[in-house]
Backbone bond lengths (Angstrom), bond angles and torsions (degrees), N, CA, C in turn:
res aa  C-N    CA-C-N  psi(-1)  N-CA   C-N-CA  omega(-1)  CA-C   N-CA-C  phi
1 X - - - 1.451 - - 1.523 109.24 -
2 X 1.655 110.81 131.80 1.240 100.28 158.47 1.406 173.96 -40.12
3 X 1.314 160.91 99.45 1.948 127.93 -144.89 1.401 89.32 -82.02
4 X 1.599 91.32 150.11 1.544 107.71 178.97 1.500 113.32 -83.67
5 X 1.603 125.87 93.30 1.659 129.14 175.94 1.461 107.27 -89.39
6 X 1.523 82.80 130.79 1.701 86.25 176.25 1.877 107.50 -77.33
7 X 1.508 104.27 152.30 1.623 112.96 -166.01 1.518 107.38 -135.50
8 X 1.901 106.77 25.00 1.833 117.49 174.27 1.435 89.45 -87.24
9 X 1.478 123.05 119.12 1.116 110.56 170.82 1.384 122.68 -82.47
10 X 1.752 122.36 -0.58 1.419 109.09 140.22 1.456 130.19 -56.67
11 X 0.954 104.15 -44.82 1.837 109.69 -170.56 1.736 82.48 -65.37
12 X 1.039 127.92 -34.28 1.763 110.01 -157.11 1.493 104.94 -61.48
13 X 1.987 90.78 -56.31 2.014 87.46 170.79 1.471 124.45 -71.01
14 X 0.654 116.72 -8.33 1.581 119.52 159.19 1.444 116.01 -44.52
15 X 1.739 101.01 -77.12 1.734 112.90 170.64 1.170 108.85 -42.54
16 X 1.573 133.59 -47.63 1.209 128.56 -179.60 1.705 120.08 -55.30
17 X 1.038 98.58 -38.17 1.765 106.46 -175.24 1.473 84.61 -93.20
18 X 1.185 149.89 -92.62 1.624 116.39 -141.87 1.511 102.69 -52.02
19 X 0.815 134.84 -36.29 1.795 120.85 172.46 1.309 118.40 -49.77
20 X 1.443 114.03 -42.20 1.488 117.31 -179.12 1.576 98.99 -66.35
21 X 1.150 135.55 -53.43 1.381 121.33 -152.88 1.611 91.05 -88.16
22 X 1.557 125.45 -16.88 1.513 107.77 -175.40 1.449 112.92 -63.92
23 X 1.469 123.40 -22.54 1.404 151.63 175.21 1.291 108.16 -76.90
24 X 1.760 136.56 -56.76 1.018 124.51 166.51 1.773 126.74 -73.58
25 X 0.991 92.35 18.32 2.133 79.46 -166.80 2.257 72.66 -140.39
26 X 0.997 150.32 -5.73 1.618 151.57 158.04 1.859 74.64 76.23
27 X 1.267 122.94 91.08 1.600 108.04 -176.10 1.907 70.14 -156.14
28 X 1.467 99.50 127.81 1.213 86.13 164.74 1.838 116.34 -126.39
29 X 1.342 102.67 56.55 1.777 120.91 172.05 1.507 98.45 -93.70
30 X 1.502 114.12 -52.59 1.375 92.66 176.46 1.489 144.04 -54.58
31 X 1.058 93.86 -35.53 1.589 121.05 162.95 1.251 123.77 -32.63
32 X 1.540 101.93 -83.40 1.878 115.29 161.20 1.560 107.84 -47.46
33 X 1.136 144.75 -50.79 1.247 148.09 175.11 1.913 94.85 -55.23
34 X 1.028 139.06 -73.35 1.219 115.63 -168.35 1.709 123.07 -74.07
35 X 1.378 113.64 -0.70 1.348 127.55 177.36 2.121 93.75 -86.75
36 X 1.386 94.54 -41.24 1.819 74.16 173.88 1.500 119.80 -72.24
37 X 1.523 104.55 -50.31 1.656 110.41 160.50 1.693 109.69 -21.08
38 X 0.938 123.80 -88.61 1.672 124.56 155.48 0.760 126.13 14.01
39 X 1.594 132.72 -35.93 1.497 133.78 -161.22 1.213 107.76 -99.43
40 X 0.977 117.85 161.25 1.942 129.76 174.40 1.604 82.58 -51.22
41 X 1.532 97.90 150.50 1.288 120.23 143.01 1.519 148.75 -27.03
42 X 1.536 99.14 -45.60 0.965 107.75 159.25 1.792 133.07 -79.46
43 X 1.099 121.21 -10.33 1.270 142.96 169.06 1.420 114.92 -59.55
44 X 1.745 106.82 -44.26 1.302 126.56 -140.73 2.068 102.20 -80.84
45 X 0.767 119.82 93.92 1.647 139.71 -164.79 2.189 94.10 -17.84
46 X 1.374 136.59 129.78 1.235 126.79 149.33 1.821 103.27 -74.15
47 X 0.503 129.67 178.70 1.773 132.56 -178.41 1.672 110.35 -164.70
48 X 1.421 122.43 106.50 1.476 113.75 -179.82 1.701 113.80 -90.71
49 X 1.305 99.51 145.50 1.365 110.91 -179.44 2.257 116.55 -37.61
50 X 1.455 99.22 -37.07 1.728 95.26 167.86 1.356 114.12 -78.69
51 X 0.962 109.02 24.24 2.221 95.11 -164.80 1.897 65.32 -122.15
52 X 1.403 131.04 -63.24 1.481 109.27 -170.31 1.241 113.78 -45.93
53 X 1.814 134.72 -48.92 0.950 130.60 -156.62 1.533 102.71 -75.18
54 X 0.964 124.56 -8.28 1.854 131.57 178.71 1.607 100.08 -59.42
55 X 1.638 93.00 -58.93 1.431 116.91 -147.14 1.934 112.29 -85.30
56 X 0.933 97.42 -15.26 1.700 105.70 -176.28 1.680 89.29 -124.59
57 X 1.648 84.31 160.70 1.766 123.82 174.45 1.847 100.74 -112.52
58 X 1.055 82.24 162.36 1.407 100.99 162.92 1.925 129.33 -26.12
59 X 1.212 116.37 113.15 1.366 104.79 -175.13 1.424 138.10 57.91
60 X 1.442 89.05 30.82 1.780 108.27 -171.54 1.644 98.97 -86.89
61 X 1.358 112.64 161.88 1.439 127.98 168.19 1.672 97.07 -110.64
62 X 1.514 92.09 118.60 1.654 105.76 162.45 1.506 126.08 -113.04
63 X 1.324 136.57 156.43 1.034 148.36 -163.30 1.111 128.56 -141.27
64 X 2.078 132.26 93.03 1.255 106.60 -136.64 1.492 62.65 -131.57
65 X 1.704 97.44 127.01 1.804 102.73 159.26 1.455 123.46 -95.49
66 X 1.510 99.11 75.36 1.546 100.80 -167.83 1.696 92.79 -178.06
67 X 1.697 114.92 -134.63 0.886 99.80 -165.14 1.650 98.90 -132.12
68 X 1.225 133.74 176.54 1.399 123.46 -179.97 1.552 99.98 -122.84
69 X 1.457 126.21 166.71 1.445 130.13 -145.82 1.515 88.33 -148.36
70 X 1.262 106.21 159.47 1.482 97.85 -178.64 1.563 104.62 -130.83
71 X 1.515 127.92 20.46 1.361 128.85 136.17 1.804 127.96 -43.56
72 X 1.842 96.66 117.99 1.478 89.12 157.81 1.626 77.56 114.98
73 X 1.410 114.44 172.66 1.456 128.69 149.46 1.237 129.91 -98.65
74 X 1.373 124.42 171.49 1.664 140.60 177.41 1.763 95.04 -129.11
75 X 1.418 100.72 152.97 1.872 101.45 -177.24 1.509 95.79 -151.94
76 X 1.520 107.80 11.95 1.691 102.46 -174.70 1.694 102.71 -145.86
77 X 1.516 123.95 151.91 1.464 123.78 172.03 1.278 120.71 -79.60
78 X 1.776 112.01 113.94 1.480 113.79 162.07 1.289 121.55 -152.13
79 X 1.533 98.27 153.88 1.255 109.83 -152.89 2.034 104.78 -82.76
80 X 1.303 101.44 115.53 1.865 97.56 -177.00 1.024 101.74 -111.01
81 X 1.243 121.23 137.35 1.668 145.44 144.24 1.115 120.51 -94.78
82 X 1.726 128.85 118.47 1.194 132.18 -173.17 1.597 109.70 -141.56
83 X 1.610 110.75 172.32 1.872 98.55 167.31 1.261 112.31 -78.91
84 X 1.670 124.02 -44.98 1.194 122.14 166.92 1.558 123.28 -116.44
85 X 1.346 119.58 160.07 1.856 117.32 168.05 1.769 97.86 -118.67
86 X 1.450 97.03 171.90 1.359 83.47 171.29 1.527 96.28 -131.70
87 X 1.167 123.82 168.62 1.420 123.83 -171.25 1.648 124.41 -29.23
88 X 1.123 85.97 -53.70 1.766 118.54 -160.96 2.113 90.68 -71.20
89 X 1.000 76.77 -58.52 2.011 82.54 167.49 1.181 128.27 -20.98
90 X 1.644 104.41 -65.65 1.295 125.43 -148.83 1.868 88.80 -109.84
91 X 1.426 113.42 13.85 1.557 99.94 -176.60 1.546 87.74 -88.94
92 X 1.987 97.56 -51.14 1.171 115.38 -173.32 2.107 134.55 -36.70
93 X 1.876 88.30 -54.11 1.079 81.72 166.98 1.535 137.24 -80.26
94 X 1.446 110.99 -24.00 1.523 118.42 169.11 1.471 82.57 -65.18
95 X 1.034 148.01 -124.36 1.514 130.75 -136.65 1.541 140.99 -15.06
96 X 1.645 96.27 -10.87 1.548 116.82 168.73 0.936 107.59 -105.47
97 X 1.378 135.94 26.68 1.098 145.72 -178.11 1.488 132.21 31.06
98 X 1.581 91.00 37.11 1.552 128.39 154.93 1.680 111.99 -67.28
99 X 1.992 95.44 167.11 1.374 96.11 177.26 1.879 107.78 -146.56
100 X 1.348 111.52 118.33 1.531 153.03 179.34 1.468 93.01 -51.13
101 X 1.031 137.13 79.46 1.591 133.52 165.43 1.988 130.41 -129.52
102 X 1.683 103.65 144.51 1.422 98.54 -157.84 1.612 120.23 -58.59
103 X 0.991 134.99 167.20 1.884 126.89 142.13 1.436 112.74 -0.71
104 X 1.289 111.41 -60.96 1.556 136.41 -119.26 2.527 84.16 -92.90
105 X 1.666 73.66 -58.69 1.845 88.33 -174.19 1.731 102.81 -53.32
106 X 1.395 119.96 -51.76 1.261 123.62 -166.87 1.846 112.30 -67.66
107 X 1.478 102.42 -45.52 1.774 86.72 175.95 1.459 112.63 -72.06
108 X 1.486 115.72 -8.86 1.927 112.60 168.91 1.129 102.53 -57.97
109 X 1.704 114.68 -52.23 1.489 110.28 -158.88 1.287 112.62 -93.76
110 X 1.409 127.69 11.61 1.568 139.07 169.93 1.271 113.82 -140.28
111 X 1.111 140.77 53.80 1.721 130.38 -153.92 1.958 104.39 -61.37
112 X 1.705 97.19 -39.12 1.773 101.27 -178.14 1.663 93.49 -76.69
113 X 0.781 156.80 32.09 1.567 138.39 156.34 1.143 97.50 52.01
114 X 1.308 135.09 53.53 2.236 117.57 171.47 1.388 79.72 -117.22
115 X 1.360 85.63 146.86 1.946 134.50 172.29 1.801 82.05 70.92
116 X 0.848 131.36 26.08 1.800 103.61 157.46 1.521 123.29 -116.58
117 X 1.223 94.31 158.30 1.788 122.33 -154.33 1.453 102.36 -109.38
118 X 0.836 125.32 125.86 1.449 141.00 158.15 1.379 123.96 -99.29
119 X 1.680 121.17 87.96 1.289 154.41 179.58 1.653 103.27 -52.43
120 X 1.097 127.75 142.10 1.955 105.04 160.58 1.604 111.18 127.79
């Protein structure tokens, strides 16, 4: 049987850059984050908007290597990084006056990975 390689050539440079900076910044969140990226699709965690609001406090950085769902409510601000949102998601959390941002935006604005959570 075959291994399942992913062939989005966004997601590919993606994996490529959180590896690069998990190597340049000695942080190894990026790492695990692009080793889940990696996986078939089906592997890759859905995550609904109430299972975050369970799981985070106030002004947390989350990290969902998968996709975010927009079932359920949010009642607090946090900042998520995911591969995908889906509409309803990203209405949800900007309305909590949260903020919807890529891979790419979040290791700019955190390169060491401290205080982030990986949801998924």
């Amino acid at each position: 049987m075959r291994k399942a390689k992913a062939t989005n050539p966004e997601l590919m440079e993606l994996i490529r850059f959180l590896k690069k900076q998990s190597k340049e910044n000695n942080v190894n969140i990026w790492r695990d984050i692009a080793e889940r990226l990696s996986k078939s699709r089906r592997n890759r965690p859905a995550v609904n908007v109430s299972r975050i609001n369970r799981c985070t406090q106030k002004k947390e950085f989350i990290v969902v290597p998968g996709k975010v769902l927009g079932s359920g409510e949010i009642d607090h601000a946090i900042t998520v990084a995911a591969f995908a949102f889906s509409e309803r998601a990203k209405e949800k959390i900007m309305a909590a006056k949260g903020k919807c941002m890529s891979f790419f935006d979040m290791v700019q604005k955190n390169p060491k990975g401290s205080n982030v959570k990986i949801v998924g």
